[in-house]
VOKEBA-403196 format. One record per residue: residue in one letter; residue number from 1; x, y, z of N, C-alpha, C, O in turn. Coordinates in steps of 0.05 Angstrom, whole numbers, m for minus. Each point is the difference from the previous one (the first is absolute). Layout:
BEGIN
a; NUM; X; Y; Z; X; Y; Z; X; Y; Z; X; Y; Z
...
//
This chain:
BEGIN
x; 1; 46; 1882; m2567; 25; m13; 8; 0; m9; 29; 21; m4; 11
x; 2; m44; 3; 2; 0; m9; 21; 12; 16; 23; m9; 23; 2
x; 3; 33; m32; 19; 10; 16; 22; 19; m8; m11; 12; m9; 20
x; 4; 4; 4; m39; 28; 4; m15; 7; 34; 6; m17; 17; 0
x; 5; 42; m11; 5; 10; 17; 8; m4; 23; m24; 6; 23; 7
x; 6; m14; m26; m32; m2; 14; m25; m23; 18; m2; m6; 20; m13
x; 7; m8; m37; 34; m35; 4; m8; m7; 29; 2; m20; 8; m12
x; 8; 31; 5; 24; m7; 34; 2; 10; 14; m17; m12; 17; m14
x; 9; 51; m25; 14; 2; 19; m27; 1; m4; m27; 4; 16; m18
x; 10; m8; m46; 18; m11; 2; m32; m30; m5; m6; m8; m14; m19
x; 11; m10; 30; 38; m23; 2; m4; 5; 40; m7; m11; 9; m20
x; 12; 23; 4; 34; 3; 24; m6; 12; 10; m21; m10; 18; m13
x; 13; 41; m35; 6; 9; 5; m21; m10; m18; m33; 10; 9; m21
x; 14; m24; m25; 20; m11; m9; m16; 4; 18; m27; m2; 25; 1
x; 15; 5; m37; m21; 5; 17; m31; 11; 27; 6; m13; 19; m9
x; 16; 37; m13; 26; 11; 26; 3; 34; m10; m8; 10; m23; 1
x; 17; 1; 45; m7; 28; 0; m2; 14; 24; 7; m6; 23; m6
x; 18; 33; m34; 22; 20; 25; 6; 3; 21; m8; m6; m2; m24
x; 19; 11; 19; 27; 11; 27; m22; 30; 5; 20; m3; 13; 20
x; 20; 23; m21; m26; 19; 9; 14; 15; 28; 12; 17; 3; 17
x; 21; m33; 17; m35; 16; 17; 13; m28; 7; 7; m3; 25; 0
x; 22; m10; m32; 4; m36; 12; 19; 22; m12; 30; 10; 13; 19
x; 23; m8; m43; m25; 8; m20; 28; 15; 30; 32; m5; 8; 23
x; 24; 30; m1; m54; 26; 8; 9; m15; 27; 15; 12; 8; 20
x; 25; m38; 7; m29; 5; 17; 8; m25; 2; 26; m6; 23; 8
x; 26; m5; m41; 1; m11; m6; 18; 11; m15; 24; m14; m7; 19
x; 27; 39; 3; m21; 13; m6; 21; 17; m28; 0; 17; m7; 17
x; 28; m27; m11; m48; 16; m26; m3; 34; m1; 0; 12; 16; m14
x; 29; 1; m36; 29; 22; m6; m4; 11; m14; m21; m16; m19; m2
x; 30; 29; 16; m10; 9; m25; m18; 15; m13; 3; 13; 13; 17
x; 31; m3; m30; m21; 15; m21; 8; 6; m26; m20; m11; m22; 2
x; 32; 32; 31; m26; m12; m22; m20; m27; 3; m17; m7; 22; m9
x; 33; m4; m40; 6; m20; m3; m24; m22; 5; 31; m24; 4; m6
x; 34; 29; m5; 32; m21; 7; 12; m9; 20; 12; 17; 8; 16
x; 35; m39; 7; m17; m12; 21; 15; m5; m10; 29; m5; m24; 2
x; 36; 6; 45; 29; m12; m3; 25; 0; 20; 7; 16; 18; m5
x; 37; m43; m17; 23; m11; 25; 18; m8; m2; 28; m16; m18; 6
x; 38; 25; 35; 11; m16; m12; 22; m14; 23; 17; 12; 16; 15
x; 39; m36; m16; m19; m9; 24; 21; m22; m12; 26; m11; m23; 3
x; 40; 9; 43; 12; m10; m12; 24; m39; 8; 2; m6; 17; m16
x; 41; m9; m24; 28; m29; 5; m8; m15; 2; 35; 8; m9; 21
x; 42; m28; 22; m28; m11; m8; 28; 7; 7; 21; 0; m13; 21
x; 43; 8; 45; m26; 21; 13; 23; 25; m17; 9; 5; m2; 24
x; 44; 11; m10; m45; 17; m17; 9; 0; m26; 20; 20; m10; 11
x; 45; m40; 4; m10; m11; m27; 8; 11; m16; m17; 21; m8; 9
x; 46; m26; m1; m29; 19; m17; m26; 16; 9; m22; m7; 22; m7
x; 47; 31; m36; m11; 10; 9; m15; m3; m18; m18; 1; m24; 7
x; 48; m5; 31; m32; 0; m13; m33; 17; 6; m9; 7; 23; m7
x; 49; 9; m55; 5; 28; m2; m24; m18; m4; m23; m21; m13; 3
x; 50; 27; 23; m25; m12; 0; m22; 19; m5; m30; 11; 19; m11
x; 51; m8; m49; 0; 18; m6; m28; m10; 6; m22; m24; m3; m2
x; 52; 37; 13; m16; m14; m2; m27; 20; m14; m18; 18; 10; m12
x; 53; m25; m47; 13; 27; m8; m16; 5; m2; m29; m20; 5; m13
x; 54; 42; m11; m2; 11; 4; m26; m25; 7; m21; m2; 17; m17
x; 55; m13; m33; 24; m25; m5; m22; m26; 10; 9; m22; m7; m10
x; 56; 25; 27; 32; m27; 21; 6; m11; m15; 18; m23; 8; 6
x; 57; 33; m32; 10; m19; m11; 19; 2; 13; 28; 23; 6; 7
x; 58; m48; 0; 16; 4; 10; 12; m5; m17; 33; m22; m7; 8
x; 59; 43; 5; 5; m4; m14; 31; m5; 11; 19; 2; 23; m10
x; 60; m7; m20; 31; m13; 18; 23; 19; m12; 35; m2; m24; 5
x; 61; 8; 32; 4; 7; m8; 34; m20; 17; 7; m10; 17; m16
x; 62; 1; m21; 44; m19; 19; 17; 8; m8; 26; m10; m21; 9
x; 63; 36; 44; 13; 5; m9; 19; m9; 19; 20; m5; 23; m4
x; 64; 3; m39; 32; m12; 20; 18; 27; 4; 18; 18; m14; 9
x; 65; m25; 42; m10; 27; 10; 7; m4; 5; 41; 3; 22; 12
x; 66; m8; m39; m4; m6; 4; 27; 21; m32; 6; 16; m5; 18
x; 67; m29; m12; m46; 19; m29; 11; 24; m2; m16; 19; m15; 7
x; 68; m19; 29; m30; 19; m1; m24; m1; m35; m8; 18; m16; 2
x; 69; m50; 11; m11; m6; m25; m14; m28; 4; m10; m21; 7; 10
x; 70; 32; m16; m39; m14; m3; m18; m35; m10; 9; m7; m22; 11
x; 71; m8; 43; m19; m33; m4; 15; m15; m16; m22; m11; 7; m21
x; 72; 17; m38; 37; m13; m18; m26; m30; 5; 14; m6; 5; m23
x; 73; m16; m2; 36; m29; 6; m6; m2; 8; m24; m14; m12; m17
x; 74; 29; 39; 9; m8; 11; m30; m8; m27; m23; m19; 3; m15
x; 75; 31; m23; 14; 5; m14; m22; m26; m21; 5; m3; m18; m16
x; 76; m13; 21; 38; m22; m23; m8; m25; 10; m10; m13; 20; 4
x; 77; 8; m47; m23; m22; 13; m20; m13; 6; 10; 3; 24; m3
x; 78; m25; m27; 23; m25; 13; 16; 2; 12; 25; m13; m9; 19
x; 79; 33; 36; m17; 11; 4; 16; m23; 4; 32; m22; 10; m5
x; 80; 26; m16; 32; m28; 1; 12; 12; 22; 23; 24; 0; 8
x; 81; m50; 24; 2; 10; 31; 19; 6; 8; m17; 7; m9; m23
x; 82; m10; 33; 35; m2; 36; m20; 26; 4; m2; 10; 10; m20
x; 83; 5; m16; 43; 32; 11; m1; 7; m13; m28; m2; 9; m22
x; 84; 13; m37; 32; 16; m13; m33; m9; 10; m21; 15; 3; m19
x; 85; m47; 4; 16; m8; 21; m32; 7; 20; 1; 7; 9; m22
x; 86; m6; 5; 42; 10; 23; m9; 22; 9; m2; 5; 22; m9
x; 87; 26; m55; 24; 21; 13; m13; 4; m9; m38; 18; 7; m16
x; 88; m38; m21; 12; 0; m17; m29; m6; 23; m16; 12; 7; m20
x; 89; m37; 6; 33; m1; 17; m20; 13; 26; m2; m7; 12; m20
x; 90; 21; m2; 33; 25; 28; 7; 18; m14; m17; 13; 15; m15
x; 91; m8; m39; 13; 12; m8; m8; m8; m1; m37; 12; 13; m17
x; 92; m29; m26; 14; m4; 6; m29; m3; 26; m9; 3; 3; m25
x; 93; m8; 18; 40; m3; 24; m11; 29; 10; 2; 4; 17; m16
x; 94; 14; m22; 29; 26; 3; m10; 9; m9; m28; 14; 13; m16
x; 95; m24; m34; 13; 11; m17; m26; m21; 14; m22; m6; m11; m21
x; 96; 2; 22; 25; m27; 7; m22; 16; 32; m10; 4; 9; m23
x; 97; 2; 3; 52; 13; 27; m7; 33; m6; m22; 6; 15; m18
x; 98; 9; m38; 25; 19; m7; m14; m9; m5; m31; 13; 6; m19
x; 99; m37; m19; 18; m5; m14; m26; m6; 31; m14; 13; 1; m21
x; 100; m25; 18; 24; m9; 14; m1; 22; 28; m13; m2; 16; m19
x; 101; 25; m21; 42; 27; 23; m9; 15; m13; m16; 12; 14; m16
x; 102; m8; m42; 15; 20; m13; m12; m7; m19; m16; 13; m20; m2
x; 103; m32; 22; m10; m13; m24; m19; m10; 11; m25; m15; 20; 1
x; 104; 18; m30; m21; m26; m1; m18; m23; m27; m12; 4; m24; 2
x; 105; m16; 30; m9; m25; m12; m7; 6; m14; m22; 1; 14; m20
x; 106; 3; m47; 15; 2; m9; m23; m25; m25; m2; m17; m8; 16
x; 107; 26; 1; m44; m34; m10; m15; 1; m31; 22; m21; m10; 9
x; 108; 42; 2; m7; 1; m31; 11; 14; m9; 23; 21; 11; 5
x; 109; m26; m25; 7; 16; m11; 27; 35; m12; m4; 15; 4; 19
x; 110; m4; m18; m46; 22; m7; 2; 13; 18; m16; m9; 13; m19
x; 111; 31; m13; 29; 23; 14; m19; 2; m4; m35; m1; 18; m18
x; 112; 2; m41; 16; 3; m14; m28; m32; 16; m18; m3; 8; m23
x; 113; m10; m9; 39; m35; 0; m10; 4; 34; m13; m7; 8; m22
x; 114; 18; 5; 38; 0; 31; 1; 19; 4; m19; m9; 14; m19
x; 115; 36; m23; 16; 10; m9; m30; m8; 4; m18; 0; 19; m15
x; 116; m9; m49; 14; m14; m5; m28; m21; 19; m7; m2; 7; m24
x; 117; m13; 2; 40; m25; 18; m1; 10; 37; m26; m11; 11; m19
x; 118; 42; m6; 39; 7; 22; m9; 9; m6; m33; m2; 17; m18
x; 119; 13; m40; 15; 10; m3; m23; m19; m1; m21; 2; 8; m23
x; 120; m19; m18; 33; m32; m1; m22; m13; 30; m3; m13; 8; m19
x; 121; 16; 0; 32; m4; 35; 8; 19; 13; m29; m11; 12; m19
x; 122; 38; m17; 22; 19; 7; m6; 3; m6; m36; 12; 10; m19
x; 123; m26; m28; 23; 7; m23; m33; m24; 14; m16; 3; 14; m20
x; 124; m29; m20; 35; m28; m6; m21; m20; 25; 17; m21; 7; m11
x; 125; 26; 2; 30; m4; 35; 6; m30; m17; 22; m15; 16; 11
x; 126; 9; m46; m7; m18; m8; 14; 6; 4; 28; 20; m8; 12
x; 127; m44; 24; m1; m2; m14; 29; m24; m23; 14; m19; m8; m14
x; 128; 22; 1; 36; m10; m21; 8; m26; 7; 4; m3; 25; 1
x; 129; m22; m40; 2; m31; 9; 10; m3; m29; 19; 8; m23; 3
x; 130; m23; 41; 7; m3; m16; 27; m35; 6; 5; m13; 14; 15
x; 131; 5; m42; m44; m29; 0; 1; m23; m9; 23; m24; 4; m6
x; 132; 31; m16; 32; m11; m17; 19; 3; 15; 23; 19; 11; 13
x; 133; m50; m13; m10; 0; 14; 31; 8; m14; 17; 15; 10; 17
x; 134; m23; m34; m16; 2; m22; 21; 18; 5; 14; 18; 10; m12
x; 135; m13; m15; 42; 25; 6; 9; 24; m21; m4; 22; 8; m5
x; 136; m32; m44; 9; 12; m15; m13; 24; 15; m24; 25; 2; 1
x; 137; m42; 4; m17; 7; 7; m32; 13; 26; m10; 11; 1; m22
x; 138; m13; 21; 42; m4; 22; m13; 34; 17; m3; 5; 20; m13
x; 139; 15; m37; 29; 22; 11; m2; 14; m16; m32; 24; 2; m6
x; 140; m50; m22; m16; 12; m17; m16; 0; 28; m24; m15; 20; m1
x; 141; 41; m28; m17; m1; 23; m12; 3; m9; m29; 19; m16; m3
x; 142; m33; 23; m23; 4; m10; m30; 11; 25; m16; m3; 25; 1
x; 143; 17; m44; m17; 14; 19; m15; m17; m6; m38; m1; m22; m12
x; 144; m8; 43; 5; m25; m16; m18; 12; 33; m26; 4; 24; 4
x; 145; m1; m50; m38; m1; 24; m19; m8; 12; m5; m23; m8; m6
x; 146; 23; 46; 3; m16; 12; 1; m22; m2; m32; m18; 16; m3
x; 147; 27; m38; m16; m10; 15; m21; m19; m26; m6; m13; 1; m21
x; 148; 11; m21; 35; m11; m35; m1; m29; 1; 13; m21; m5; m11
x; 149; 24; 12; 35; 24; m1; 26; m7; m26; 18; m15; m5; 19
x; 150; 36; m10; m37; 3; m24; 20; 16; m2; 27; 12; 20; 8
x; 151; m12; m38; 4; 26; m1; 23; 19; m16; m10; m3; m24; m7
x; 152; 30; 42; 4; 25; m10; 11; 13; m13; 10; 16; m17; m9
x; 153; m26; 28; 47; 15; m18; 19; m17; 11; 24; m10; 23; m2
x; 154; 6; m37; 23; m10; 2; 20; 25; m6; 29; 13; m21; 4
x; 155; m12; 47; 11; 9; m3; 20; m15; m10; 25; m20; 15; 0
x; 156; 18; m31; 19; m21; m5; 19; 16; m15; 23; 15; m19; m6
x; 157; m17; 27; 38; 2; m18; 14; m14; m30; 5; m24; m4; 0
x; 158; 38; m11; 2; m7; m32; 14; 15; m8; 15; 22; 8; 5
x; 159; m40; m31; 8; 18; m16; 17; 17; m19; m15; m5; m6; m24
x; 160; 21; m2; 34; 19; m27; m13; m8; m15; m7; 12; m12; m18
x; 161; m40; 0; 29; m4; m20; 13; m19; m4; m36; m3; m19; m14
x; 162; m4; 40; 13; m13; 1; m41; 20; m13; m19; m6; m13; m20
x; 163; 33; 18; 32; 17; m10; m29; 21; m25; 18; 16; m17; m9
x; 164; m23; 23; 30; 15; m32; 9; m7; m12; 26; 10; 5; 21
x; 165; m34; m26; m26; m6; m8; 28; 13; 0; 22; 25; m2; 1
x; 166; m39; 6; 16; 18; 1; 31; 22; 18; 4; 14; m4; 20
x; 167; m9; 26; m36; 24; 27; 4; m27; 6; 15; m24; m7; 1
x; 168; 47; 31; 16; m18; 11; 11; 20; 42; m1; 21; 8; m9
x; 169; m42; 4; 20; 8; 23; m7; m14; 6; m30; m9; m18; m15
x; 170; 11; 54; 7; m13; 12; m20; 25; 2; m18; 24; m4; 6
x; 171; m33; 9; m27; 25; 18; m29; m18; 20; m22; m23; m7; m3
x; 172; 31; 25; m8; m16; 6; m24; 6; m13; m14; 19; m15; 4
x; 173; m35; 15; m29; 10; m13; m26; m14; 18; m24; m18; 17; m1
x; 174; 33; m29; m19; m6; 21; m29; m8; m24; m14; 18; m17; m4
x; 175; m53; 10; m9; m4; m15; m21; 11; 10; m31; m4; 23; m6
x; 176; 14; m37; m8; m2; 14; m28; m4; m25; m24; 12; m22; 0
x; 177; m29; 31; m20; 6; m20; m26; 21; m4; m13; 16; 16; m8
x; 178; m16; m45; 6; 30; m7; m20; m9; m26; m18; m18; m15; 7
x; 179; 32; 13; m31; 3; m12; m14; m1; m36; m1; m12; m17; m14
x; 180; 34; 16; 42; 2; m31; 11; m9; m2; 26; 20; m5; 14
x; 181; m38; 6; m2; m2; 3; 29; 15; m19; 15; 19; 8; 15
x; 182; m26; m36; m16; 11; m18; 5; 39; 2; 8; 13; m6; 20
x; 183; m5; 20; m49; 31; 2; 7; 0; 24; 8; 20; 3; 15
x; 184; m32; 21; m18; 16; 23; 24; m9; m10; 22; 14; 10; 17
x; 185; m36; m30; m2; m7; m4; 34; 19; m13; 4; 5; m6; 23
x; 186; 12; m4; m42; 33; m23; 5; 13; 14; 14; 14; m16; 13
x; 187; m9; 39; m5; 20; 31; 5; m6; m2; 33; m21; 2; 11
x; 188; 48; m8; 2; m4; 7; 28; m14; 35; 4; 6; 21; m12
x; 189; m23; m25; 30; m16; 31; 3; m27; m1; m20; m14; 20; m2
x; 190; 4; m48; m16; m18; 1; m9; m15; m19; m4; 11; m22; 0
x; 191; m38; 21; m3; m15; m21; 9; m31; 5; m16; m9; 23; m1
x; 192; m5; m45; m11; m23; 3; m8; m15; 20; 4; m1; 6; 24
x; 193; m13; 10; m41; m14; 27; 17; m16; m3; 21; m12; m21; m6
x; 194; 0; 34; 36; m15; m2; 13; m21; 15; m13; 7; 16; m17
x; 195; m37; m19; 24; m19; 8; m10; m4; 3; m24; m22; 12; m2
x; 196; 34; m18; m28; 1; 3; m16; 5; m17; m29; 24; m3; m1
x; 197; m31; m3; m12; m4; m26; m22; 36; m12; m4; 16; 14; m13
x; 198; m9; m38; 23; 23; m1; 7; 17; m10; m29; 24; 2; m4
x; 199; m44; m13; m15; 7; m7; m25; 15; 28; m15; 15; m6; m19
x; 200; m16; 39; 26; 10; 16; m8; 11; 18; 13; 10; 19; m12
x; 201; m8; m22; 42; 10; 16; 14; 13; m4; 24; m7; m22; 7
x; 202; 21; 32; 10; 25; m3; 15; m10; 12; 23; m16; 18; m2
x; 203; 26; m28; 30; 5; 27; 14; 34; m2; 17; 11; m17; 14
x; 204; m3; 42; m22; 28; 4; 15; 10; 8; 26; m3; 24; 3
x; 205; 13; m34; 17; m2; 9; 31; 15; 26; m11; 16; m1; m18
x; 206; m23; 23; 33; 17; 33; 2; 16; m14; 29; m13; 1; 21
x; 207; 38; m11; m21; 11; m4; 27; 27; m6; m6; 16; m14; 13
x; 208; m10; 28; m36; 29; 4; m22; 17; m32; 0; 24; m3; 2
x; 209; m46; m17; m5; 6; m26; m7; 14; m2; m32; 19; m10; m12
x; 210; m39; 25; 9; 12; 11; m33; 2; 25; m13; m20; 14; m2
x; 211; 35; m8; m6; 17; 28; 4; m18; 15; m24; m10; m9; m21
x; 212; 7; 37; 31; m15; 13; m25; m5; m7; m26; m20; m5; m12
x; 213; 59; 9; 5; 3; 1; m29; m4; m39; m14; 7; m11; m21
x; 214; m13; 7; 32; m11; m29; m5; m34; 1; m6; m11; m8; m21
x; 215; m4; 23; 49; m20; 1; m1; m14; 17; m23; m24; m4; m5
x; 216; 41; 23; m11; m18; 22; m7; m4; m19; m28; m24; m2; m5
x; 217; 46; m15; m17; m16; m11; m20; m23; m15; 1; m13; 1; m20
x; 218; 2; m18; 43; m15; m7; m6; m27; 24; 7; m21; 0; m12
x; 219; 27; 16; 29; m25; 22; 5; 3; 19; m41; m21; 7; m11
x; 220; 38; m4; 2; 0; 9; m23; m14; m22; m10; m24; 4; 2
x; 221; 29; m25; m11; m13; m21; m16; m36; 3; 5; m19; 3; m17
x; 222; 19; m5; 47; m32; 14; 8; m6; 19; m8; m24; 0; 2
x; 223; 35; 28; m14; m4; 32; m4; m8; m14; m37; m20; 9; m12
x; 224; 28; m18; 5; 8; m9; m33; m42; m21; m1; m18; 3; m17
x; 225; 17; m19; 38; m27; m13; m7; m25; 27; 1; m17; 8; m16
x; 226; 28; 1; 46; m31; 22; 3; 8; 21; m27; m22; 5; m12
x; 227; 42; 6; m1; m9; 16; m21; m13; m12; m26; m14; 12; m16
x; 228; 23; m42; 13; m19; m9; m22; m19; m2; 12; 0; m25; m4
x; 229; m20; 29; 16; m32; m6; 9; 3; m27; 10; m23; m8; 5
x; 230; 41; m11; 2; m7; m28; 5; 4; m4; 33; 16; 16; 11
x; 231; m31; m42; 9; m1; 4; 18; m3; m31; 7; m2; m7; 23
//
């Protein structure tokens, strides 16, 4: 993500989610649907405001408390001197101890993805495999019958820029087989499959364009091809 202000803590928090009363009992405030923390690092040399908003996302301040302003060095990608790394990294190892007391470990990066994931868990007793080492690849996750075992549906990050020239920025998405491809990619939130034979298959942005309970018939309609053996 470049020196976008995100780039540290959603490199730390990546596929993690809140536990609220972990938050509460490590020192989070609430406030509404939002969590904040602020502790100081570095023998009090700087302080980290720390959000965790509605939907588990997490923002960072890093101020030096000598000027009481925000220490933008932290935020450039190739940060240059030992000092600025080493408040970057006191600094990530704070965020690492938070992720750590107040997080848990889930299969996927978006909210929607982790969803759908549990409900398939929940329905057909599947969990996800995550066959690819590659690093590209390896957070891509299939949901495949156990008794075929074909695939289902495929969760996988992309860029935009796969399902609509010139977007820019990442999304997950969930491929699945359907019946009409053509008219479920009609569906705002859906679009020809990426990487995958488009005459039979879809892929859906996870970015709650389209709401679960919309999403899950056509991922059932996919659960219904891989148990007949067809692909």
């Amino acid at each position: 993500m470049g020196g976008d202000r995100m780039s540290i803590e959603s490199d730390v928090f990546e596929r993690h989610q809140p536990d609220g009363k972990r938050c509460e009992a490590y020192g989070f405030q609430r406030a509404g649907d939002v969590w904040r923390l602020e502790r100081t690092f570095l023998d009090g040399a700087f302080r980290a405001a720390v959000t965790i908003d509605a939907v588990g996302r997490v923002t960072g301040e890093v101020i030096d408390t000598m000027t009481d302003e925000e220490y933008l060095p932290l935020r450039l990608k190739n940060p240059a001197g030992s000092y600025v790394y080493g408040v970057r990294h006191a600094y990530e190892e704070l965020l690492r101890g938070i992720a750590e007391a107040c997080f848990v470990r889930v299969p996927f990066a978006s909210a929607q993805a982790n969803r759908i994931c549990m409900k398939v868990q929940e329905t057909w007793g599947d969990a996800p495999e995550f066959p690819w080492k590659e690093k590209a690849y390896a957070t891509s996750g299939v949901f495949r019958h156990p008794e075929t075992p074909k695939w289902y549906g495929l969760i996988m990050p992309v860029t935009w820029a796969k399902l609509v020239p010139g977007r820019e920025g990442r999304v997950e998405i969930l491929n699945v087989k359907v019946t009409d491809a053509a008219r479920a990619a009609a569906q705002d939130g859906c679009y020809p499959a990426y990487h995958m034979n488009k005459k039979y298959w879809i892929s859906i942005v996870l970015d709650d364009t389209l709401a679960d309970d919309a999403i899950w018939p056509l991922l059932n309609e996919s659960h219904a091809f891989a148990a007949k053996g067809k692909r």
